[in-house]
N, CA, C and O of each residue as an XYZ file, in Angstrom:
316
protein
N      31.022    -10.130     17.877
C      30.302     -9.020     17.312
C      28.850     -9.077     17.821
O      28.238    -10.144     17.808
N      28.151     -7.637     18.385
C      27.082     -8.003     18.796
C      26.051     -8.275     17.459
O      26.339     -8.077     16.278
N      24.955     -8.713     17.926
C      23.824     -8.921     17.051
C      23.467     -7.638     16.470
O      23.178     -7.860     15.294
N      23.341     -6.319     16.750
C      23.012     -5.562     16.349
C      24.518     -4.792     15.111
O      24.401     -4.944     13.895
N      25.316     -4.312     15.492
C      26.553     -4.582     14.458
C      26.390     -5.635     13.107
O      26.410     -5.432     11.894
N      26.237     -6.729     13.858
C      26.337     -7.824     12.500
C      25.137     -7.657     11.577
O      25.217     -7.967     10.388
N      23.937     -7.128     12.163
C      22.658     -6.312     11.310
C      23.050     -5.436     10.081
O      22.987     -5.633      8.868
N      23.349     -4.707     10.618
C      24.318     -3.578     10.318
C      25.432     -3.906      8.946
O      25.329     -3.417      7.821
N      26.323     -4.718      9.349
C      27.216     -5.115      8.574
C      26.546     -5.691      7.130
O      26.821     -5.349      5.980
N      25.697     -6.556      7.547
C      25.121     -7.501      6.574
C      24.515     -6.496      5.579
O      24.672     -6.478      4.358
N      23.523     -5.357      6.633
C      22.694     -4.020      5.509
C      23.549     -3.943      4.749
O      23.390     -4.233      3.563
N      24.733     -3.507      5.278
C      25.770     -2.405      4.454
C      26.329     -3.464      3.461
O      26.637     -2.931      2.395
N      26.490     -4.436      3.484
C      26.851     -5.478      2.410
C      25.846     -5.496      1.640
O      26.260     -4.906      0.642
N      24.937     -5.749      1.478
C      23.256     -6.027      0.767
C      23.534     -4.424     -0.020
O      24.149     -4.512     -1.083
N      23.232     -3.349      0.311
C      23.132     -2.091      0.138
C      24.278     -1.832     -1.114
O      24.105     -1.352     -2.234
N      25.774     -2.459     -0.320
C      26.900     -2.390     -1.714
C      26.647     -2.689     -2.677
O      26.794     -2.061     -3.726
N      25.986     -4.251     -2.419
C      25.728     -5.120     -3.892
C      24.828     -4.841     -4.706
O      24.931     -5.109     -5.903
N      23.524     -4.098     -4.039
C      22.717     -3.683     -4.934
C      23.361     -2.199     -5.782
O      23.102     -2.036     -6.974
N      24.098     -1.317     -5.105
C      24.589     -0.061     -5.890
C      25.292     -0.652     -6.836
O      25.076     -0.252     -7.980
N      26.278     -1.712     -6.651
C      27.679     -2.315     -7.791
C      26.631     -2.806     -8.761
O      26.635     -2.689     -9.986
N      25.786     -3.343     -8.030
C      24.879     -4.094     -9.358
C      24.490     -2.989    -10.109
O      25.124     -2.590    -11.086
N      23.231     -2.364     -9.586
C      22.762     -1.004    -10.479
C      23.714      0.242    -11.050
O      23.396      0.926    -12.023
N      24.873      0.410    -10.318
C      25.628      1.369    -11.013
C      26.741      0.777    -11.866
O      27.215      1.501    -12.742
N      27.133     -0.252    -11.735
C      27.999     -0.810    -12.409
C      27.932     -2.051    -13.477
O      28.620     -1.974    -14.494
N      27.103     -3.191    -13.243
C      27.018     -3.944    -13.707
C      25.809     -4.064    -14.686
O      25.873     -4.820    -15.656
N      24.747     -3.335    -14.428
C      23.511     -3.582    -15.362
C      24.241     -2.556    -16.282
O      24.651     -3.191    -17.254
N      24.589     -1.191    -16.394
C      24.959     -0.073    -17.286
C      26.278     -0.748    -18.600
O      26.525     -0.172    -19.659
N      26.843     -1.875    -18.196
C      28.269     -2.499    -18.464
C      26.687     -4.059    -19.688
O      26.954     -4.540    -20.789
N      25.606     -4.279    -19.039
C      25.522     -4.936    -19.875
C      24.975     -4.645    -20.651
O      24.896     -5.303    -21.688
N      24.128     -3.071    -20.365
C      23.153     -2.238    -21.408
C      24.669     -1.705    -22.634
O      24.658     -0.719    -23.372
N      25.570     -2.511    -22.515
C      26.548     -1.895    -23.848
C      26.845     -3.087    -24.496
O      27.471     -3.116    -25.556
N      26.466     -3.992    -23.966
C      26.633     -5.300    -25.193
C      25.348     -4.959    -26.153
O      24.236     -4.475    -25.940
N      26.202     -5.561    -27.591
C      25.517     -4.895    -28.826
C      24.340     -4.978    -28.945
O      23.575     -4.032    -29.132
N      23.891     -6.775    -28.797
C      22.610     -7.488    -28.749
C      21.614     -6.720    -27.944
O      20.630     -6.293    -28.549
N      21.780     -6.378    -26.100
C      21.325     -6.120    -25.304
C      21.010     -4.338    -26.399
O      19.944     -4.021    -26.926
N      22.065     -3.689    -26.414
C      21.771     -2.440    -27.180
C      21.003     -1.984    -28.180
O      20.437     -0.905    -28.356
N      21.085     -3.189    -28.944
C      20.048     -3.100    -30.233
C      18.520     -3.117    -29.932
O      17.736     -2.497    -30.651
N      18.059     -3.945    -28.700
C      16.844     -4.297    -28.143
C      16.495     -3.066    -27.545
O      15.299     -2.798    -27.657
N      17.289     -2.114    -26.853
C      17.084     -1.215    -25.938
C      16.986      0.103    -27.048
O      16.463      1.073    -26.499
N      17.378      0.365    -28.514
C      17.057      1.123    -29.185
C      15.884      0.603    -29.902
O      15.405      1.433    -30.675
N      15.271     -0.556    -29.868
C      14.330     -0.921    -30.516
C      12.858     -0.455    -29.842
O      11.687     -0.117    -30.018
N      13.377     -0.589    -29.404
C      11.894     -0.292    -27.989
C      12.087      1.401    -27.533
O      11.261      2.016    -26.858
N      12.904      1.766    -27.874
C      13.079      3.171    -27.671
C      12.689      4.252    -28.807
O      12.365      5.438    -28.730
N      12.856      3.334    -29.931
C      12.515      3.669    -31.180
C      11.333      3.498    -31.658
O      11.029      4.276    -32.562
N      10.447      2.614    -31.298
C       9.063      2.162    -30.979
C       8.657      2.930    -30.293
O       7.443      3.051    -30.461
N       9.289      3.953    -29.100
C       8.643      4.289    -28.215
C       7.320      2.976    -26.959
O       6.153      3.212    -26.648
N       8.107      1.839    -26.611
C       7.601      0.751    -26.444
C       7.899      0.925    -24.944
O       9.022      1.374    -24.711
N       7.033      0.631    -23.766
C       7.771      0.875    -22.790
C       7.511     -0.923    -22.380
O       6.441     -1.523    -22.482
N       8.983     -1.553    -21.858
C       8.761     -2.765    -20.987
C       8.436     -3.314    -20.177
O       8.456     -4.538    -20.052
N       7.899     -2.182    -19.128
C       7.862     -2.279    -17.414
C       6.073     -1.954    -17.822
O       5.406     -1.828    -16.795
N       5.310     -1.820    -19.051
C       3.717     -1.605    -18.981
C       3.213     -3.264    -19.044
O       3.770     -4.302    -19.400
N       2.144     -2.997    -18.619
C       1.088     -4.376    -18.508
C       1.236     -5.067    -19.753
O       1.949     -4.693    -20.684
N       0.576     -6.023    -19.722
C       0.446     -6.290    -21.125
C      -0.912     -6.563    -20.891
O      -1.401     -6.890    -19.809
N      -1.688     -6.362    -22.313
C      -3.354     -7.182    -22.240
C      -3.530     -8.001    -21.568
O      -4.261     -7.772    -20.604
N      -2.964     -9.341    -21.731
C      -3.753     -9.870    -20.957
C      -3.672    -10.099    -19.456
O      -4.240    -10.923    -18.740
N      -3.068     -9.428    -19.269
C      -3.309     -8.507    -17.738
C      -4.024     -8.367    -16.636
O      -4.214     -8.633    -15.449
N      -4.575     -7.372    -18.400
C      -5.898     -6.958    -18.022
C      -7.103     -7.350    -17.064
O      -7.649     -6.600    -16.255
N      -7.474     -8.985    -17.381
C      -8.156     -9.655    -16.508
C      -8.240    -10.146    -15.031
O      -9.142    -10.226    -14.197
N      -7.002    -10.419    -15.066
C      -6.595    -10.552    -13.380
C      -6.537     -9.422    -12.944
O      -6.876     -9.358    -11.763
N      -6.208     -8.360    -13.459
C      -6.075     -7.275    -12.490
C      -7.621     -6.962    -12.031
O      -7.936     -6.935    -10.841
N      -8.253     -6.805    -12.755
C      -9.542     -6.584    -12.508
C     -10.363     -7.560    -11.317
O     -11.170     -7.125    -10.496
N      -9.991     -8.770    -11.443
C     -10.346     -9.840    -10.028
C      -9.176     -9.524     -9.052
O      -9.241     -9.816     -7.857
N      -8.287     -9.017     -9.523
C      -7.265     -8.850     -8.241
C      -7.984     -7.316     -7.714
O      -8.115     -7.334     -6.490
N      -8.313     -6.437     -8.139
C      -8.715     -4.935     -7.910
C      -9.746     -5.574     -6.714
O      -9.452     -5.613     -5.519
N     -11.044     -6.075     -7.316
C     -11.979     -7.065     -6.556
C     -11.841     -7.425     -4.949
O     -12.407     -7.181     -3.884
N     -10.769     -8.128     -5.449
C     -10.393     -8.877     -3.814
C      -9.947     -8.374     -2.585
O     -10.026     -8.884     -1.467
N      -9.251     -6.825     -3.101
C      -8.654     -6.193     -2.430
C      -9.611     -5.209     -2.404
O      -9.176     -4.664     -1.390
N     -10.506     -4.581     -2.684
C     -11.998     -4.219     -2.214
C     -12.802     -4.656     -1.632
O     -13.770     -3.985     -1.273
N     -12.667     -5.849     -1.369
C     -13.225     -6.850     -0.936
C     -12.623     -6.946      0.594
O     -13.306     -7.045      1.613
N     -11.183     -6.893      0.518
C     -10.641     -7.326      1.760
C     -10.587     -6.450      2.668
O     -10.295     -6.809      3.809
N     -10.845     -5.139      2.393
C     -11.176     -3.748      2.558
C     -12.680     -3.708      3.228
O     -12.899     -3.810      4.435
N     -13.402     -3.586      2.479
C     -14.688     -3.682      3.166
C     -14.457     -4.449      4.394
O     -14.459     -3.802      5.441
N     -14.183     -6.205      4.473
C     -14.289     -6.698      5.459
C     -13.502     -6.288      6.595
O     -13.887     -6.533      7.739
N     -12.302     -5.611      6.329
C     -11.324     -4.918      7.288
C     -10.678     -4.016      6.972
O      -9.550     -3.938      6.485
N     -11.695     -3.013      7.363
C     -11.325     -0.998      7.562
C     -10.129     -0.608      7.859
O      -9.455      0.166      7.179
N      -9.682     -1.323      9.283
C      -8.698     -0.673      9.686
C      -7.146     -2.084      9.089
O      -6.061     -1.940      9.651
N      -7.210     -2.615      8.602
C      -6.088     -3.514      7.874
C      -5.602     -2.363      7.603
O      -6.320     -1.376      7.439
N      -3.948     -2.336      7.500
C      -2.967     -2.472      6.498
C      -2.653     -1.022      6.435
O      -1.615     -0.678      5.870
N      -3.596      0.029      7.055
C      -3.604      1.936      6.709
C      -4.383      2.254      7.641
O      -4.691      3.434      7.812
């Protein structure tokens, strides 16, 4: 098999597993009860999981920094 095929093959394997995973397997565990109860709790809260949390807060702000920083010193980096 050439090198470029077996690229190929491997994508298309990687690519399956992530759809079986996300369409099949995370949706299959969002129905166990435990997992369910948590996911109406926070829904019911109106709580979102994927937000920062406080203390966060701080690093982001030295991380914002650095990368202004790394910017100034190099314009044309990265864009």
């Amino acid at each position: 098999m050439t090198h470029s095929r077996q690229q190929w093959v491997q994508f298309l394997l990687l690519s399956t597993g992530v759809c079986l995973l996300w369409l099949i397997v995370f949706p299959q565990i969002a129905t166990i009860p435990h997992v369910q109860a948590e996911i109406d709790f926070l829904e019911e809260k109106q709580i979102d999981p994927t937000a920062m949390f406080y203390s966060d807060l701080e690093t982001i702000e030295d991380t914002v920094q650095e990368i202004s920083d790394f910017h100034k010193a190099h314009p044309d980096a990265l864009w």
